[in-house]
PATOR-371149 format. One record per residue (C-alpha): residue number from 1; x, z, y. Coordinates in nm, 2 decimals, padded with zeros to 4 digits. Layout:
  migu      c1      c3      c2
   NUM       X       Z       Y
...
//
This chain:
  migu      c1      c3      c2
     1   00.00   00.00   00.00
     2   00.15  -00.09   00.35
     3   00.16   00.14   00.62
     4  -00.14   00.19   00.78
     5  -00.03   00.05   01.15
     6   00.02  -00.29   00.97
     7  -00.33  -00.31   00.80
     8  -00.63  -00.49   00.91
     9  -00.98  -00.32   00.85
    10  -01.14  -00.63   00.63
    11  -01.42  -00.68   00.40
    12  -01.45  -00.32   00.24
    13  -01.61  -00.19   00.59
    14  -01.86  -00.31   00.80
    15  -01.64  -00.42   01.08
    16  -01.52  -00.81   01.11
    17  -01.22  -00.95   00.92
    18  -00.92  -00.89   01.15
    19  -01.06  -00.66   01.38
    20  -00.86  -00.30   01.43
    21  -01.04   00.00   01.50
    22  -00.93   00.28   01.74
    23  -00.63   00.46   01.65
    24  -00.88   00.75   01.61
    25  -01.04   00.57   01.30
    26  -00.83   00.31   01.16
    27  -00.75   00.46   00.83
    28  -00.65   00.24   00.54
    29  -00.75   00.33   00.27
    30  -00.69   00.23  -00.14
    31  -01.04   00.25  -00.27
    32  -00.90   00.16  -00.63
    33  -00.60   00.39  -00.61
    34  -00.52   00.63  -00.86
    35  -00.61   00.89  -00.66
    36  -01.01   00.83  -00.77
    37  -00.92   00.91  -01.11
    38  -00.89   01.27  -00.97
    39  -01.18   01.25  -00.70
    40  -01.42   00.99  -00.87
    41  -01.66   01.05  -00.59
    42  -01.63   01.09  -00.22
    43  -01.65   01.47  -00.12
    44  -02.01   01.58   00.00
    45  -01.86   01.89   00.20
    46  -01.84   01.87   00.53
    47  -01.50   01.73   00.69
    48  -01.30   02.05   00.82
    49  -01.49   02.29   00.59
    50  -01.23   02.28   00.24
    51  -00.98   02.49   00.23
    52  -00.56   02.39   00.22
    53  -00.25   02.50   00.08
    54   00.07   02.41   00.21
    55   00.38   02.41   00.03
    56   00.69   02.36   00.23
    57   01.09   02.25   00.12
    58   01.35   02.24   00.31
    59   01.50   02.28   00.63
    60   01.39   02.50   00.94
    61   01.28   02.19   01.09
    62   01.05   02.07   00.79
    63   00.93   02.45   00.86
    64   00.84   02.34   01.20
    65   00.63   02.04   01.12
    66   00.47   02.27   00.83
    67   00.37   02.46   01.14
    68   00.23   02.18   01.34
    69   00.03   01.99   01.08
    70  -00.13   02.35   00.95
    71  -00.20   02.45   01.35
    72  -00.39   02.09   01.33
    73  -00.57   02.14   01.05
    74  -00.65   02.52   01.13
    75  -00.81   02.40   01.47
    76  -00.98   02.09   01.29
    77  -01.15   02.40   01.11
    78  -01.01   02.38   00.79
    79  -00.87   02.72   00.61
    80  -00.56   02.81   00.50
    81  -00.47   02.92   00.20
    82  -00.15   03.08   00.02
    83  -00.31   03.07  -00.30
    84  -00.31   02.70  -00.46
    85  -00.56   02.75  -00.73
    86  -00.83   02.87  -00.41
    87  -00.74   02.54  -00.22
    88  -00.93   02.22  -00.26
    89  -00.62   01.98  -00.13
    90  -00.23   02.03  -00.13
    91  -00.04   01.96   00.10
    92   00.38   01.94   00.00
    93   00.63   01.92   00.28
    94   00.96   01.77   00.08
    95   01.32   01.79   00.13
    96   01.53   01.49   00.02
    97   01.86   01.65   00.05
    98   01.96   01.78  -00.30
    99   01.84   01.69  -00.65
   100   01.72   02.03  -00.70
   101   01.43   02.04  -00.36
   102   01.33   01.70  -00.48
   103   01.27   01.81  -00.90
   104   01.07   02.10  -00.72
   105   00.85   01.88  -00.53
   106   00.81   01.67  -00.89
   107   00.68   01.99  -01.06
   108   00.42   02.11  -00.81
   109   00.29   01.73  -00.78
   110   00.25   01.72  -01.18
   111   00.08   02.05  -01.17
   112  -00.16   01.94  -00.88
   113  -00.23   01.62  -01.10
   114  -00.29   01.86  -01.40
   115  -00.52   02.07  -01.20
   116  -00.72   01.74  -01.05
   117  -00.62   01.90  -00.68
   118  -00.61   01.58  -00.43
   119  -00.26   01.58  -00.31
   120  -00.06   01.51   00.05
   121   00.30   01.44   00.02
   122   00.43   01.46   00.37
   123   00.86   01.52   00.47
   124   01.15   01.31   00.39
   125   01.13   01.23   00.02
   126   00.82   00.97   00.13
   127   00.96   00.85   00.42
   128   01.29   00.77   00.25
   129   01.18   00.67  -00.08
   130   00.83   00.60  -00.06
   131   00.84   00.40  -00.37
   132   00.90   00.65  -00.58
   133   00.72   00.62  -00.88
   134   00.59   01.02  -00.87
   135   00.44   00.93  -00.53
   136   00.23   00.68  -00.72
   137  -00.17   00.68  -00.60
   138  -00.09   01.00  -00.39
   139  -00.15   01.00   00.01
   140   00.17   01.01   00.18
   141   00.24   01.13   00.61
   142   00.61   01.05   00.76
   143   00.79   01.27   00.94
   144   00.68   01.12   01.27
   145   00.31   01.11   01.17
   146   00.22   01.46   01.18
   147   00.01   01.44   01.46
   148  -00.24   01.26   01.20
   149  -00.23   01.48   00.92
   150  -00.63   01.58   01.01
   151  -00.69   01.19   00.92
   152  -00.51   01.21   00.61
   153  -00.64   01.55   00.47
   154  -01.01   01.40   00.59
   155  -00.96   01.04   00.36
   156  -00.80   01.20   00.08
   157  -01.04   01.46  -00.01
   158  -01.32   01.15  -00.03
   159  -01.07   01.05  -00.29
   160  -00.86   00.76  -00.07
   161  -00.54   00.68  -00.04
   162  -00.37   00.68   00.26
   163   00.00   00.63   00.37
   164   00.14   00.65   00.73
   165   00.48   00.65   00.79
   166   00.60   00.38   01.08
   167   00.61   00.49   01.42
   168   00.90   00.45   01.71
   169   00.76   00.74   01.93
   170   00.79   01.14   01.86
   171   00.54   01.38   01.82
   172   00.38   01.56   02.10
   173   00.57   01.93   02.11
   174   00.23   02.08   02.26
   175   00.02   02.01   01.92
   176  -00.15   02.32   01.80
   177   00.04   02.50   01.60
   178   00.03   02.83   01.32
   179   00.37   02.98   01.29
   180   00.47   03.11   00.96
   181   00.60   03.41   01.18
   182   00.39   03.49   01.51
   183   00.71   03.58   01.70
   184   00.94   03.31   01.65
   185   00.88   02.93   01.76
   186   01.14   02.70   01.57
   187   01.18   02.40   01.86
   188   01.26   02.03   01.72
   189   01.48   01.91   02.02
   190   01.61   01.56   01.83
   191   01.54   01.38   01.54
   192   01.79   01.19   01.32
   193   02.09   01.22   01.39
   194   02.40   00.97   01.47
   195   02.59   01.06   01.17
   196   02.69   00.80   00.88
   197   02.81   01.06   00.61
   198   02.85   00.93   00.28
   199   02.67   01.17   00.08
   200   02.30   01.24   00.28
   201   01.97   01.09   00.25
   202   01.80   01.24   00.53
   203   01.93   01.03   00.77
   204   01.73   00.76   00.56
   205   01.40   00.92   00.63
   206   01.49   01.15   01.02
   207   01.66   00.80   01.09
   208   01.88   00.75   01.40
   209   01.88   00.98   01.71
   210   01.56   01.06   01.91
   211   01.60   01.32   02.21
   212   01.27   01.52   02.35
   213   01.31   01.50   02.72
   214   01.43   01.81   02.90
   215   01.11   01.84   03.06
   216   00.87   01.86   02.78
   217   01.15   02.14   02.59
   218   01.12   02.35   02.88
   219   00.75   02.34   02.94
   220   00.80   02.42   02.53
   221   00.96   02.72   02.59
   222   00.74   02.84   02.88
   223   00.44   02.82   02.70
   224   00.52   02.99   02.41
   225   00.71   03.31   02.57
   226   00.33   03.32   02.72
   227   00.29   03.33   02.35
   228   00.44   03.65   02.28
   229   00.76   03.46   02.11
   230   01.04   03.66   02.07
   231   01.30   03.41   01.91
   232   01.32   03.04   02.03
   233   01.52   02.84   01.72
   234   01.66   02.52   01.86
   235   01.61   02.29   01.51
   236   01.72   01.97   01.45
   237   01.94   01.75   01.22
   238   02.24   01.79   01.44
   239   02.19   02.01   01.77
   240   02.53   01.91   01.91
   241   02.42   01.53   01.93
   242   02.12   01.61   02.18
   243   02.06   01.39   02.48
   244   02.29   01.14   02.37
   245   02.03   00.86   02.35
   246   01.87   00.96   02.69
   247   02.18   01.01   02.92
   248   02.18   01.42   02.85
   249   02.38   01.69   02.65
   250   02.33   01.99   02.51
   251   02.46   02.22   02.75
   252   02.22   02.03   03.06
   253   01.93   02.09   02.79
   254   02.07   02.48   02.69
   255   02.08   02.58   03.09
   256   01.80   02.46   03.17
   257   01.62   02.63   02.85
   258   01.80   02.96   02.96
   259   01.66   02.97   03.31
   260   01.33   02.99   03.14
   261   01.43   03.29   02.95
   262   01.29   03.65   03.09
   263   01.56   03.81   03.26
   264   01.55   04.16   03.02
   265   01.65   03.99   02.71
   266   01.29   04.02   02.54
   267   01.29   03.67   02.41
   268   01.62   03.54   02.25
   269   01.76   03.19   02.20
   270   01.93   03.08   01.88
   271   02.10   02.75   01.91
   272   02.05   02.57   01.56
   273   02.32   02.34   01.36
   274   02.59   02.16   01.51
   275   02.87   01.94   01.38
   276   03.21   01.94   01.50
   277   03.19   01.60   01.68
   278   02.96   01.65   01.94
   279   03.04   02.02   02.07
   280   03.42   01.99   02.10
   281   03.35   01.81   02.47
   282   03.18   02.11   02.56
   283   03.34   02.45   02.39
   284   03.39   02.57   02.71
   285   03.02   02.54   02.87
   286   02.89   02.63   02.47
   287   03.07   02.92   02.49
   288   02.96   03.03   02.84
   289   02.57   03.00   02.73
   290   02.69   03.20   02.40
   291   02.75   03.46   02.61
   292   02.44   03.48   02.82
   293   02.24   03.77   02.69
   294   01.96   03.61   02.62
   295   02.14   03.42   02.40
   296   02.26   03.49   02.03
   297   02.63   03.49   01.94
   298   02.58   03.31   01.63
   299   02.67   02.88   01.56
   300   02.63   02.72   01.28
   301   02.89   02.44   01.24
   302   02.92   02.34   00.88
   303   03.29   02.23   00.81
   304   03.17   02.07   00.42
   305   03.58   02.05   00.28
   306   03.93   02.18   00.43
   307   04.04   01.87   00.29
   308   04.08   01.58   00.55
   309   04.09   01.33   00.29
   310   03.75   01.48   00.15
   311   03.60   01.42   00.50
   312   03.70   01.10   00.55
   313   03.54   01.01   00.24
   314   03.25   01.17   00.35
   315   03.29   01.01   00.68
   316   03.27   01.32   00.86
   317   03.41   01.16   01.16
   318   03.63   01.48   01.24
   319   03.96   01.67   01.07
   320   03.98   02.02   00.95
   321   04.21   02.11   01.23
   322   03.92   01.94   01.51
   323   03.68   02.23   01.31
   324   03.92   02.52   01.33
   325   03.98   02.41   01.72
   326   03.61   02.50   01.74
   327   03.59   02.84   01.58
   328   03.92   02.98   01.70
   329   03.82   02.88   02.07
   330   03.41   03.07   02.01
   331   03.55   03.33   01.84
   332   03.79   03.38   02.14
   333   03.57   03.35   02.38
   334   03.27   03.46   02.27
   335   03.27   03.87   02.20
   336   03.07   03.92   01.89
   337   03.10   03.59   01.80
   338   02.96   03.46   01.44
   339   03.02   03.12   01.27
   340   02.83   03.03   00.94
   341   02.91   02.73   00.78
   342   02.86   02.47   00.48
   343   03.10   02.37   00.23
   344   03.04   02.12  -00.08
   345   03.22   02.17  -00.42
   346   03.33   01.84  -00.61
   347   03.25   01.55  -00.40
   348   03.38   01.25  -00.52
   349   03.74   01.23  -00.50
   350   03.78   01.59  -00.47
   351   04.15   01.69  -00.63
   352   04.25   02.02  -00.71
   353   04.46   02.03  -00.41
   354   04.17   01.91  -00.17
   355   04.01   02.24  -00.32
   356   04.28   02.43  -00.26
   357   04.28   02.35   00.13
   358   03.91   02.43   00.13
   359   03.95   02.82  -00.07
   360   04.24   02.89   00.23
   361   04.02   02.74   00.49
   362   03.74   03.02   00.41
   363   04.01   03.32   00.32
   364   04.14   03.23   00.69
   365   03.83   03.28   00.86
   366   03.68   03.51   00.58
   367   03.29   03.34   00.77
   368   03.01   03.62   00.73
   369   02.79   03.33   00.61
   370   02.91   03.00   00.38
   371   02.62   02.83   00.22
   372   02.84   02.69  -00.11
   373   02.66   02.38  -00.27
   374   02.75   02.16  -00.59
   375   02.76   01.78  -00.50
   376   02.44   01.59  -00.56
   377   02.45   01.22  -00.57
   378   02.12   01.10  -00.36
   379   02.00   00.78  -00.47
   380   02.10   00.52  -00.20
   381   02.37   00.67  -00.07
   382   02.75   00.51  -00.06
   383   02.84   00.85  -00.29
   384   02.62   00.81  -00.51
   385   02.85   00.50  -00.62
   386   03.21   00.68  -00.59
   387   03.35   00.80  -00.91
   388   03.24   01.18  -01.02
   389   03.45   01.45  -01.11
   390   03.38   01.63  -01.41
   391   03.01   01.81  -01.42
   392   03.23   02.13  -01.58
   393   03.56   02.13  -01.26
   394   03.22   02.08  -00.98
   395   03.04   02.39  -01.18
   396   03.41   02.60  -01.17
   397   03.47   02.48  -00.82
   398   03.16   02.61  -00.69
   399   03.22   02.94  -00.91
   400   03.58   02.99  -00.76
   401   03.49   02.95  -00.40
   402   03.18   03.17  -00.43
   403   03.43   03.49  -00.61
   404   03.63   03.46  -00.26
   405   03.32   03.45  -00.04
   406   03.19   03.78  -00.22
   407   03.49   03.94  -00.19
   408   03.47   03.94   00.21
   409   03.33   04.25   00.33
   410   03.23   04.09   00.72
   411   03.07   04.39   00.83
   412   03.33   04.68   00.72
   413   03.38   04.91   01.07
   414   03.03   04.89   01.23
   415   02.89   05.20   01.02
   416   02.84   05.46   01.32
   417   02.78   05.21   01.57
   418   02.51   05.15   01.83
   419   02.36   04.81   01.85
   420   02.09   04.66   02.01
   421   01.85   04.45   01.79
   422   01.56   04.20   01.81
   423   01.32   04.32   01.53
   424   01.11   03.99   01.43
   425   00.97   04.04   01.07
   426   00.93   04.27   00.76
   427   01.23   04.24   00.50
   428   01.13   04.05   00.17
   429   01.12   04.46  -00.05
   430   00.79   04.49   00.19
   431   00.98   04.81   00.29
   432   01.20   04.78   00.56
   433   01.17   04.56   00.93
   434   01.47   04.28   01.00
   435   01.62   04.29   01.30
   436   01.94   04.12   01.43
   437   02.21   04.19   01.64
   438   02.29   03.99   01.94
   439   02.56   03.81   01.66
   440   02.28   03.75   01.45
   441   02.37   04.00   01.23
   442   02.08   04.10   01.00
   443   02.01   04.50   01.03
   444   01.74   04.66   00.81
   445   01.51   04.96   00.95
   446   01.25   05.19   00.87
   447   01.01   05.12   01.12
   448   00.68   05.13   01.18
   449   00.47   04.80   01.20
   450   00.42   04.78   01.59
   451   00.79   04.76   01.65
   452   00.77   04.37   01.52
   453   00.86   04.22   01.82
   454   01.03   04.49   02.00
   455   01.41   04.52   02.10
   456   01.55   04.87   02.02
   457   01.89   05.06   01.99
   458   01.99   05.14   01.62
   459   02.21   05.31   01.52
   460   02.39   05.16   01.22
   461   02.37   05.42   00.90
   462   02.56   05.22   00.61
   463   02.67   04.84   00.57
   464   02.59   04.61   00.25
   465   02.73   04.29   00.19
   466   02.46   04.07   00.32
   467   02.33   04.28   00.57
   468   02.32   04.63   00.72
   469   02.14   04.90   00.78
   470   02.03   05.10   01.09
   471   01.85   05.42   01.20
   472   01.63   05.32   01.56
   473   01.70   05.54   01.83
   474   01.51   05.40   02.11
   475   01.30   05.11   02.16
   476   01.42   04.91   02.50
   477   01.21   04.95   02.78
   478   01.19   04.53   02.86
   479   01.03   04.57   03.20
   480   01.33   04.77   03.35
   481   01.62   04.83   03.10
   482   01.90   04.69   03.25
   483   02.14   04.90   03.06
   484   02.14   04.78   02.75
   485   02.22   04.40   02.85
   486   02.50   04.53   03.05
   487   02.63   04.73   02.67
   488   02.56   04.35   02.55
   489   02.82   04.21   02.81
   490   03.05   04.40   02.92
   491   03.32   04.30   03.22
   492   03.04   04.01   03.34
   493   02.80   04.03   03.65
   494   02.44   04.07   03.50
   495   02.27   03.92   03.77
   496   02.44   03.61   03.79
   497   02.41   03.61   03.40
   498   02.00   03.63   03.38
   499   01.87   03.51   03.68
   500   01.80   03.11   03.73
   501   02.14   02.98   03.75
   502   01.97   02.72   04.03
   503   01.94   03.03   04.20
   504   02.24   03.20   04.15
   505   02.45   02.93   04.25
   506   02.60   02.84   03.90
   507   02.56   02.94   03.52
   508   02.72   03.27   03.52
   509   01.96   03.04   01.93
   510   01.38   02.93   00.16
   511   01.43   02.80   00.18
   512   01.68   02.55   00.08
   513   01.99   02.45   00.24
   514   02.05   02.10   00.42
   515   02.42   01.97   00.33
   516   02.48   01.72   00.59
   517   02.44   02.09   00.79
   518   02.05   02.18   00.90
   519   01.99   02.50   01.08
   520   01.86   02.68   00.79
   521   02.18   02.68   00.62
   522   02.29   02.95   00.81
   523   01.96   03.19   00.71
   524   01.98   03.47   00.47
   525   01.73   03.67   00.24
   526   01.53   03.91   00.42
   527   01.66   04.21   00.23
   528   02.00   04.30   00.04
   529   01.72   04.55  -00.20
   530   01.75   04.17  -00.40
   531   02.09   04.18  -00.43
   532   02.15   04.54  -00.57
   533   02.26   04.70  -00.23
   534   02.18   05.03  -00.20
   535   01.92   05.19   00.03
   536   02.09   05.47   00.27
   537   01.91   05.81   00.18
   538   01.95   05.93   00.52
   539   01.72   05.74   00.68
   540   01.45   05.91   00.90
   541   01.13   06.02   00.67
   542   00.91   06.02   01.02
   543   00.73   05.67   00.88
   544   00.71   05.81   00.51
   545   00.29   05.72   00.49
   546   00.35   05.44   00.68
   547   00.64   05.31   00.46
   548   00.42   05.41   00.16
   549   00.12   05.16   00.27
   550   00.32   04.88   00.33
   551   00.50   04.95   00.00
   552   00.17   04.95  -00.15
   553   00.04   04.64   00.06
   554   00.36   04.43  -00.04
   555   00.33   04.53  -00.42
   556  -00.03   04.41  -00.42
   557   00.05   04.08  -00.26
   558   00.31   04.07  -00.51
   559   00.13   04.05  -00.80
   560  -00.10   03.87  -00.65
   561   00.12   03.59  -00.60
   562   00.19   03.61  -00.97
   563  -00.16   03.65  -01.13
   564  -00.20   03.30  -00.90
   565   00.11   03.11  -01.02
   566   00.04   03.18  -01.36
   567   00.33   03.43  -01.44
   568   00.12   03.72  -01.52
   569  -00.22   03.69  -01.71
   570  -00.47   03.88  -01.58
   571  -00.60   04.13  -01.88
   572  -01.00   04.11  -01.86
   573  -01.18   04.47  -01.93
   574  -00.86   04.68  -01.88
   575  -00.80   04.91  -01.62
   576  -00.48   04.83  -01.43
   577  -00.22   05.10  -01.49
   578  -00.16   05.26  -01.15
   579   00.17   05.23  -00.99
   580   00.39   05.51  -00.86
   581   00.28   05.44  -00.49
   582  -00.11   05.43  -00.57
   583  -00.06   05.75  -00.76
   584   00.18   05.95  -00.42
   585  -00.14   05.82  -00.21
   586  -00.38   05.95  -00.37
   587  -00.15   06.28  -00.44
   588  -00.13   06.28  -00.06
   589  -00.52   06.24  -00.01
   590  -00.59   06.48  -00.29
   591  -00.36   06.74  -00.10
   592  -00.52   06.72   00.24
   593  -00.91   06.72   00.08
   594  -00.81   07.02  -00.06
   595  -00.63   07.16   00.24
   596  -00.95   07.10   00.46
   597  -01.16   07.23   00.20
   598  -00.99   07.56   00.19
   599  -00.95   07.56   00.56
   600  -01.36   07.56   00.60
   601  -01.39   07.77   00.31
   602  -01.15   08.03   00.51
   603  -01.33   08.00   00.86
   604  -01.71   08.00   00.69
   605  -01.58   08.35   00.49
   606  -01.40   08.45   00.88
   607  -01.74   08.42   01.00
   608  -01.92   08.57   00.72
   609  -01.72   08.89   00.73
   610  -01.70   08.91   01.13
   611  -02.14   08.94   01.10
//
């Protein structure tokens, strides 16, 4: 089926041969497709009344368009749905960028199939290989047709067929919009990228470089701090290369984003991925806005081999010692400067000594954060083509490198300290709240559930591997607390550091990892409960019923989650056994019945005997 801009309504409507409908209604359809052997019969519910579930792979910006095409659908009137057996269409949001993302997306089709759910396969699998025989009578959206994923959802569930993927304009960036998290906005600022590496699909389906205007980004940003955002992720397939194709750069687009910023620190910035190329112009200015407080210490500039040969097979288009330029020169001038980068084990070509180079590149810099990936060979692709090394050396490389990473201990030295953090969600053990550091170092906290969203001083208690943890002291007053920035950067003139720098006179950011280098590379679990880290006992017990209920709320949803994907059977006529938190709650409600009870019973015999 062709896409849908190309096809003429004919003699299946009632309109003439030739003629086009509005953009609106012009929806082509494949009335004999496959997908009527699961919806024989057009749906007699009323359009916007089913219910959706969306399923999402990838990248922080296929998060982002997950976002968008569910705050569309949501406003159409259409409910959403974590639960795919209570949804009556499924909408998959695919990554292309390893072997692995794109097997997932194969299962959950299959099973969709199995379970007769119409199905909506939006992302870059599609709109790089939209031939793929999986994607066979199933409705397909591209990645700049998200704006018409009401249309799609609409034809599909009468049991159509529909495919959109050609357009040459962006989506709109004010498009309604249902973030997975409430307090942070992830912000596409480019598409594509201008990139040629060797080894990545997605520039088949993100394509070459589109820029948002500086304009529409900044009335972005102003709307949705009137959102209550608290974190502003700048997302796209290579941050650096921004403005590039409009006669901008990233530090024009990054002041003029800052400026917008309230002047307390309440809403942060974190600038997303950037490769080497494009930001080595610019350390300097980079490294000023780094240091604005408003602003998180944290890049993400994926390096992929220490080997220059290894690049230049890749065609990285820049050397190891171009990379380490980069970090030493953040690092130095950035104070609690953090660098997370990418590195890929056994790309073609790949010699024990390449490897080698790469192992002392990351013992050098001993990074807090290395996202370690096997090669993949992506269908299409000049790598794909290039002689393999050994399945068995790519599984030991990848082994090797990921002993050394372990072995750093980043965050040895800040037990004791105070820090101030931006708490944004609730840790994946339902227990504790994440919060980050102006580095973007992840601290866990006991705290109660209206701190989400706050800024506070924590103290930090004990440090894991992945993570630490923290004690809060004091929640930042962010219509007056002026102290605390000036703790955040020392030796520098506040004012001229948060006011508009117009003003002033000068300027004084699951899923699965991208390896050409998206954002989400550099994000970690939620919790370091996962990864056998140990909970500091000394932390305040002043939230104990409140930890308890959302330790009971998260172990619910939990199994929940399981009884839906089928990995626990539901036992019909049995009583569930009660879990340890069920039976403290009900201890605790037993206890203070009883204390009341004997309280009245003490006042009523006070009274008694006084008469």
């Amino acid at each position: 089926m062709e896409d849908i801009e190309d096809l003429l309504v004919g003699s299946g409507s009632a309109t003439a041969p030739g003629f086009r409908l509005p953009m609106a209604a012009a929806v082509g359809v494949g009335v004999g497709s496959k997908r009527n052997k699961l919806s024989s019969s057009p749906s007699p519910a009323i359009p916007g009344t089913q219910t959706i579930y969306i399923k999402t792979f990838g990248c922080s910006h296929n998060q982002s368009d997950s976002e968008y095409m569910a705050g569309q659908l949501s406003a159409f009137g259409y409910s959403l749905s974590d639960n795919p057996e209570q949804a009556d269409l499924w909408l998959i949001n695919t990554c292309t960028v390893k072997s692995p993302s794109q097997s997932a997306m194969d299962t959950i089709i299959t099973k969709g199939k199995s379970s007769n759910k119409p199905l909506v396969v939006a992302g870059c699998v599609p709109q790089g290989s939209r031939y793929l025989k999986e994607l066979e009578g199933i409705s397909i959206v591209g990645v700049q047709q998200i704006d018409r994923v009401v249309e799609i959802v609409e034809e599909t569930l009468k049991g159509h067929e529909v495919r959109l993927l050609t357009r040459k304009t962006l989506p709109a960036l004010d498009l309604p919009k249902v973030r997975k998290n409430k307090f942070v906005e992830i912000l596409p600022i480019n598409v594509g990228c201008l990139g040629a590496c060797t080894y990545c699909k997605t520039k088949h389906a993100r394509g070459h470089l589109g820029s948002y205007t500086i304009d529409s980004l900044v009335g972005r940003v102003k709307s949705v701090i009137s959102d209550g955002v608290k974190e502003i992720w700048l997302s796209s397939e290579d941050t650096g290369a921004y403005g590039r194709d409009i006669g901008v750069n990233l530090p024009t687009l990054l002041k003029a984003l800052v400026a917008e910023l309230p002047a307390d620190a309440s809403t942060m910035l974190r600038i997303g991925m950037t490769n080497p190329p494009y930001i080595l112009e610019h350390l300097k200015e980079i490294a000023e806005i780094l240091r604005h407080p408003c602003v998180y210490s944290f890049l993400h500039v994926p390096v992929q081999s220490g080997s220059d040969t290894v690049l230049s097979a890749m065609n990285r288009e820049y050397t190891v010692s171009e990379f380490r330029t980069v970090v030493d020169t953040l690092t130095e001038l950035v104070p609690e400067m953090q660098i997370a980068t990418d590195i890929i084990c056994g790309f073609p070509g790949e010699t024990d000594e390449d490897f080698v180079q790469t192992v002392n590149l990351v013992k050098d810099y001993k990074f807090s954060q290395v996202h370690i990936s096997q090669f993949y060979p992506r269908p299409g692709t000049p790598a794909a083509r290039m002689k393999k090394v050994p399945s068995k050396v790519v599984k030991g490389r990848s082994r090797e490198l990921t002993n050394v990473f372990e072995s750093f201990t980043p965050y040895s030295g800040m037990e004791g300290k105070v820090e101030r953090i931006w708490i944004t969600d609730v840790a994946s053990d339902g227990i504790h709240l994440v919060g980050h550091t102006k580095g973007y170092i992840q601290v866990l906290v006991l705290a109660p559930d209206h701190m989400l969203g706050a800024s506070a001083m924590a103290k930090i208690t004990s440090v894991g591997r992945w993570s630490v943890f923290g004690e809060v002291i004091e929640t930042v007053n962010h219509a007056s607390d002026n102290k605390a920035l000036n703790k955040l950067v020392p030796d520098r003139d506040l004012h001229s550091l948060c006011v508009n720098p117009a003003k002033a006179g000068g300027f004084s950011e699951e899923p699965e990892s991208c390896a050409c280098g998206s954002d989400v590379c550099c994000s970690i679990d939620k919790s370091d409960v996962s990864r056998g880290t140990a909970v500091p006992q000394n932390q305040s017990n002043r939230n104990f019923f409140e930890w308890m209920l959302r330790k009971r709320e998260h172990l619910h949803k939990k199994v929940e989650s399981e009884l839906a994907s089928g990995s626990v059977k539901k036992q019909e006529g049995k009583m569930k056994k009660w879990d340890f938190v069920d039976k403290v709650l009900l201890g605790g409600m037993s206890i203070s019945i009883f204390t009341i009870i004997a309280l009245v019973a003490a006042l009523a015999f006070r009274v008694i005997w006084s008469q």
